[in-house]
C-alpha positions in Angstrom: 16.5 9.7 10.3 19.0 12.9 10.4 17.4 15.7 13.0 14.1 14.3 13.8 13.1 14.0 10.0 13.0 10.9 7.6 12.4 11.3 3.5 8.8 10.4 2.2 7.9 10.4 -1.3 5.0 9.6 -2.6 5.2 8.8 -6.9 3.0 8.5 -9.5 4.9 6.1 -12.2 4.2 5.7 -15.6 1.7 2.8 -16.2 -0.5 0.7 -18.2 -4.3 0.5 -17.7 -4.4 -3.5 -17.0 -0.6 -3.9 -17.8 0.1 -5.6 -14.3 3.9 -6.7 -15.8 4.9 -3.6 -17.0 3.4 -1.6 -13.9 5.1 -4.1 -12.0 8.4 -3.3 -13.3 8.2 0.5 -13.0 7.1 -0.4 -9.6 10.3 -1.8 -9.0 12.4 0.7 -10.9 11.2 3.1 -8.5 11.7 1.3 -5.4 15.7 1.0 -6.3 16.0 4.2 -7.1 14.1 5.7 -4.3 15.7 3.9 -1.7 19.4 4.8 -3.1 17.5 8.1 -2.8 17.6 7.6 1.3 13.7 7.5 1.2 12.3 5.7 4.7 8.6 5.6 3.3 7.4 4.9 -0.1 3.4 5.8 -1.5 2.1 4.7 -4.8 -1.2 5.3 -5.9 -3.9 3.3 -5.6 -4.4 0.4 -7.9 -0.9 1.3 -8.6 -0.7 -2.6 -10.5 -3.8 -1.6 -12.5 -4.0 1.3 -13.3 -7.2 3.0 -11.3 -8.7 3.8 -14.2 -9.4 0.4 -15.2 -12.3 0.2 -13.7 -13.9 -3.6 -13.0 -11.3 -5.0 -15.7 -8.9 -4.5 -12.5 -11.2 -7.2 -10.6 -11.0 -9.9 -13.6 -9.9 -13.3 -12.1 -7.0 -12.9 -14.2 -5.9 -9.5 -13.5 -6.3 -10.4 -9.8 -3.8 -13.4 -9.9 -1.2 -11.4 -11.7 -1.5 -8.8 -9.2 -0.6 -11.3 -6.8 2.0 -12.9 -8.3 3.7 -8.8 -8.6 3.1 -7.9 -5.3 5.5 -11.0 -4.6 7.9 -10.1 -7.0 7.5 -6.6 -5.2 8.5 -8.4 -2.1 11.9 -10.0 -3.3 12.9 -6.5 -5.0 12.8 -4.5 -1.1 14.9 -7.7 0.2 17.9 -5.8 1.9 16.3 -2.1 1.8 15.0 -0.1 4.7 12.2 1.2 2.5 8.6 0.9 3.6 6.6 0.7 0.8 2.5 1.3 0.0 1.8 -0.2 -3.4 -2.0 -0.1 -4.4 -3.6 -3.0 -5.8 -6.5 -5.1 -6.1 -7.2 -8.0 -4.4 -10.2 -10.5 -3.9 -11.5 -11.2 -0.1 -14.0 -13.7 1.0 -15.6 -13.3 -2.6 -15.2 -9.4 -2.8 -12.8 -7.3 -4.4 -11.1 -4.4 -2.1 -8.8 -1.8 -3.5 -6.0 -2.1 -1.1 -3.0 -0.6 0.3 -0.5 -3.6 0.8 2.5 -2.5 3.2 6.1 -4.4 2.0 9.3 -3.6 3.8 12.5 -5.8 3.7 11.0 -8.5 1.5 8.0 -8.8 3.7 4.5 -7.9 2.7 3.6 -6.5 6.7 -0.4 -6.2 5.9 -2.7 -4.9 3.8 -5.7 -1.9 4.2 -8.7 -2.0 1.8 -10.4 0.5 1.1 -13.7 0.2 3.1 -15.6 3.5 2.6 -18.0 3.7 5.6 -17.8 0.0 6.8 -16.3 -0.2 10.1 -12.7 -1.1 11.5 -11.7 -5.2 11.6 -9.1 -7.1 11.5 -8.4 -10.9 9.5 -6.0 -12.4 7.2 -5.7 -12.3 3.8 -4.2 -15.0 1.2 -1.9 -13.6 -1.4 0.1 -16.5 -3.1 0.6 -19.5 -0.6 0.7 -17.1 2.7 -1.7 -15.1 4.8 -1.1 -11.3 5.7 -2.7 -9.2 8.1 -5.6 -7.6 6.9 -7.8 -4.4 8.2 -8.5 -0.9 8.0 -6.8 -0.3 11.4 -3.4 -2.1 10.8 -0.9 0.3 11.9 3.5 -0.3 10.3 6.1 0.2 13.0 9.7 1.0 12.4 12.1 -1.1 14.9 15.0 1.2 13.4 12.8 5.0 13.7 11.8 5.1 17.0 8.5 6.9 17.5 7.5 5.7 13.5 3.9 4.2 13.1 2.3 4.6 9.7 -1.2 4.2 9.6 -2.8 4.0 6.3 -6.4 5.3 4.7 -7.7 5.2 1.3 -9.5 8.1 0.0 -10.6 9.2 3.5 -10.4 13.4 4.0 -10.4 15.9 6.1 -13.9 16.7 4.3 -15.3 13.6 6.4 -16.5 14.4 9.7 -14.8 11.4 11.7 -11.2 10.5 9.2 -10.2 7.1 9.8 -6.9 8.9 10.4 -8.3 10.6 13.6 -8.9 6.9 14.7 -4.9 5.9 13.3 -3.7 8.7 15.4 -5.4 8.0 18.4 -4.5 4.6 18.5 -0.3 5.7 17.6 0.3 6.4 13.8 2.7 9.0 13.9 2.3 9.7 10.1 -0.9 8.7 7.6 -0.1 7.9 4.3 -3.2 8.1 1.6 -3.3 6.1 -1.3 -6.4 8.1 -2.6 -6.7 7.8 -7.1 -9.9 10.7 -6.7 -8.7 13.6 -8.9 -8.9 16.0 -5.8 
């Protein structure tokens, strides 16, 4: 942090509709290069490992177990980085499909936000790969090395909507909201 400020950037990268491997890697790309950058808090789209415009190929059974498998790979590339990272992707819960916001910092995934619409706040766990993750719509990201840093995350949620979520983040201590959104707006 230098004078009360810390760099966010949020990036759209080049991608391919339902090329999980190749979105993966620009994923990555961007990750190095934003954190030699000095960036504290990175944002990519959502269904970033898709593509959002692939529609329901993005919840194939398939496409849904490669996403996993990059979000881990995604994991091992922020090992030794102070970057916090949003990466949008798809994943399957108790027989639905969510597009989520999953939080990774330090070679940790922290939690993962789905995007609910109008359903209401809760908390679980989520199984990607062989481990379970904090999952919810009220999940809010501290920083142990900013003080006074809580990120809470929405998807699609906006100012048009006469209660945000993000009046609910703030309330309850996000400090900054970071939106995900893939509507053209």
């Amino acid at each position: 942090m230098k004078d009360g400020y810390i760099k966010v950037k949020a990036v759209s990268p080049r991608l391919e509709v339902g090329g999980v491997s190749f979105n993966k890697e620009e994923i990555v790309k961007e990750i190095k290069a934003s954190s030699a950058e000095g960036v504290k808090i990175l944002v990519f789209p959502e269904l970033t490992l898709t593509g959002v415009s692939a529609g329901e190929m993005a919840y194939s059974g398939v496409i849904l177990n490669a996403c996993e498998k990059a979000l881990l790979n995604i994991k091992f590339a922020t090992q030794g980085s102070d970057i916090l990272v949003f990466v949008g992707a798809p994943l399957r819960y108790k027989d639905n499909n969510y597009s989520c916001a999953v939080a990774i910092k330090s070679g940790e995934i922290l939690g993962v936000v789905p995007k609910l619409g109008k359903l209401p706040f809760f908390k679980d766990f989520i199984n990607i790969g062989d481990e379970k993750y904090p999952f919810g719509t009220d999940l809010l990201f501290s920083c142990k090395e900013i003080c006074d840093l809580t990120v809470g995350v929405i998807i699609g949620d906006t100012v048009e909507n006469p209660s945000p979520k993000g009046f609910f983040l703030c309330e309850n201590g996000a400090t900054v909201i970071v939106n995900l959104s893939g509507a053209s707006e």
